[in-house]
N, C-alpha and C positions, 0 to 999 in steps of 0.2 A: 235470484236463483243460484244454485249452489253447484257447483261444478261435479258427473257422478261421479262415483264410490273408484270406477278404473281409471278415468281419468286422474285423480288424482295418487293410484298408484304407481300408473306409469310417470307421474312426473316424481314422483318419489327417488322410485328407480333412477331414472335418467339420471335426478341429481346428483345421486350415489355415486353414478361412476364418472360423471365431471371432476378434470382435473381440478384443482383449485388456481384461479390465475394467481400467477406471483409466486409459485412456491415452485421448487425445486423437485425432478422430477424423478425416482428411485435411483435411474440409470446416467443420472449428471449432463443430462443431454441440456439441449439449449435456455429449458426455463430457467430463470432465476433465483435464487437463495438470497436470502438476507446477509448472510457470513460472507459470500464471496462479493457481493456487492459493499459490503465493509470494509472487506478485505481490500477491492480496487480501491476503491474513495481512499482508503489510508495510506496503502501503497504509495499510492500515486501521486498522493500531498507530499508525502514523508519524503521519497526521493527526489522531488522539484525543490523542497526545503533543503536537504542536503545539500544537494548541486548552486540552491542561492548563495548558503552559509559560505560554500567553500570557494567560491568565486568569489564572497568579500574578502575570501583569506589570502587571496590572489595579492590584493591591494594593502590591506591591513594587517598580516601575520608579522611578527616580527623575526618568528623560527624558519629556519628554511627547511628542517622539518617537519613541520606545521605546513608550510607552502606544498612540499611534496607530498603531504599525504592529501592534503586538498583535492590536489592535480589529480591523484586517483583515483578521488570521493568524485571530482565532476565527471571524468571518462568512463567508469565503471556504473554511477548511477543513470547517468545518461545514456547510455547502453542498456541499462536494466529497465529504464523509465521505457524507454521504445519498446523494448519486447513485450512490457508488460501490457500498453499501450494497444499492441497489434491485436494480443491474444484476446485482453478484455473485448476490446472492440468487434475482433471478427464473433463472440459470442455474446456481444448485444449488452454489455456492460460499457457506463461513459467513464472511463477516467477522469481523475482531477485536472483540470487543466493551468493551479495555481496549488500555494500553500493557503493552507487554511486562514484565517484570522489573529487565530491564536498564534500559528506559526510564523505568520508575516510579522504579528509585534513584536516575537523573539529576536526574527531577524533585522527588525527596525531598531533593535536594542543594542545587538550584535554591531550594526553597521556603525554605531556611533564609538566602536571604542578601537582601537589599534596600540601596538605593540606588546608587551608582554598581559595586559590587561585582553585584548582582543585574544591572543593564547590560550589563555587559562579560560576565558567563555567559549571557546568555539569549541574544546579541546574536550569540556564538559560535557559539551551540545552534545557532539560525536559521539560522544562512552552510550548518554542515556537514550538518544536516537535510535544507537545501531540495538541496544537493550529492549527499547518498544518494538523496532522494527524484524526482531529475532524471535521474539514470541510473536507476535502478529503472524510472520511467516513460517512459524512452527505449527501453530493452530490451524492453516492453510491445510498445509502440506500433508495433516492429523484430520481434520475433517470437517476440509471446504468439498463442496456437493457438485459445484464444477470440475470437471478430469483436467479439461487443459490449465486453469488454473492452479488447482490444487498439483499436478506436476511443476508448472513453473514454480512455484513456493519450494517445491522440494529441490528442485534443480538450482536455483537462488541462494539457500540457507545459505550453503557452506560460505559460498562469496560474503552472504553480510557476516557471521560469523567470525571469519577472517578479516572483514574490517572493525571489526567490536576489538579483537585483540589488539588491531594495530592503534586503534583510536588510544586503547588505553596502557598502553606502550609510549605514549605520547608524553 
């Protein structure tokens, strides 16, 4: 037997105005977007990644320039990694809790070299890093569907920003 003619309008209806699970909801409230769920997962890799690289540079830099801007790459991203951390979390996005794969064989590559050779890779790292991670968080800030996210990206920029220049001032 076939379901009648209203019943299957009102389930029409209904379905019409169900939100969609998983999607992102006009007003940036708690559902999730695919962008800002990228956006954490990359964030969140990219700034554990920084903070590994520059903690090898701790041990392996030869520059004591290199050594200081490290110190600032781990204090600064570590700080950024928590907030980011907080805000994903309390709106029901997981952070990365590691660098990626790809990123850990960089830095398994990274960790094998020291003195002017460790320099010049880390020094690279940094330029192209803070490059991904400035668009990333420009795109954010432009138009990620979470508010509190999409403000921390805008409120972030200028800091990575100003570590692109220093990186490449290096």
């Amino acid at each position: 037997m076939f379901p009648k003619k209203e019943m299957l309008v009102g389930l029409a209806i209904a379905a019409a105005f169900a939100a969609p699970v998983g999607m992102a909801q006009s007003d940036g409230s708690s559902m999730h977007s695919k962008q800002d769920a990228v956006f954490v997962a990359k964030a969140s890799s990219g700034g554990l990644t920084e903070v590994a690289a520059s903690k090898l540079a701790e041990a392996h830099a030869k520059s004591d320039d290199v050594k200081s801007f490290a110190n600032t790459m781990i204090a600064d991203h570590t700080k950024v990694g928590d907030e980011l951390a907080q805000t994903a979390q309390k709106d029901g996005y997981t952070p990365a809790t590691g660098p990626t794969s790809s990123q850990q064989a960089k830095l398994t590559k990274l960790g094998t070299l020291n003195g002017e050779a460790f320099d010049k890779a880390y020094k690279s790292m940094m330029v192209m890093d803070h490059q991904q991670t400035a668009t990333l968080f420009k795109k954010e800030a432009a138009s990620g569907k979470n508010s509190d996210l999409k403000s921390f990206a805008s409120e972030t920029l200028p800091t990575l920003e100003n570590h692109l220049a220093m990186a490449t001032k290096l």
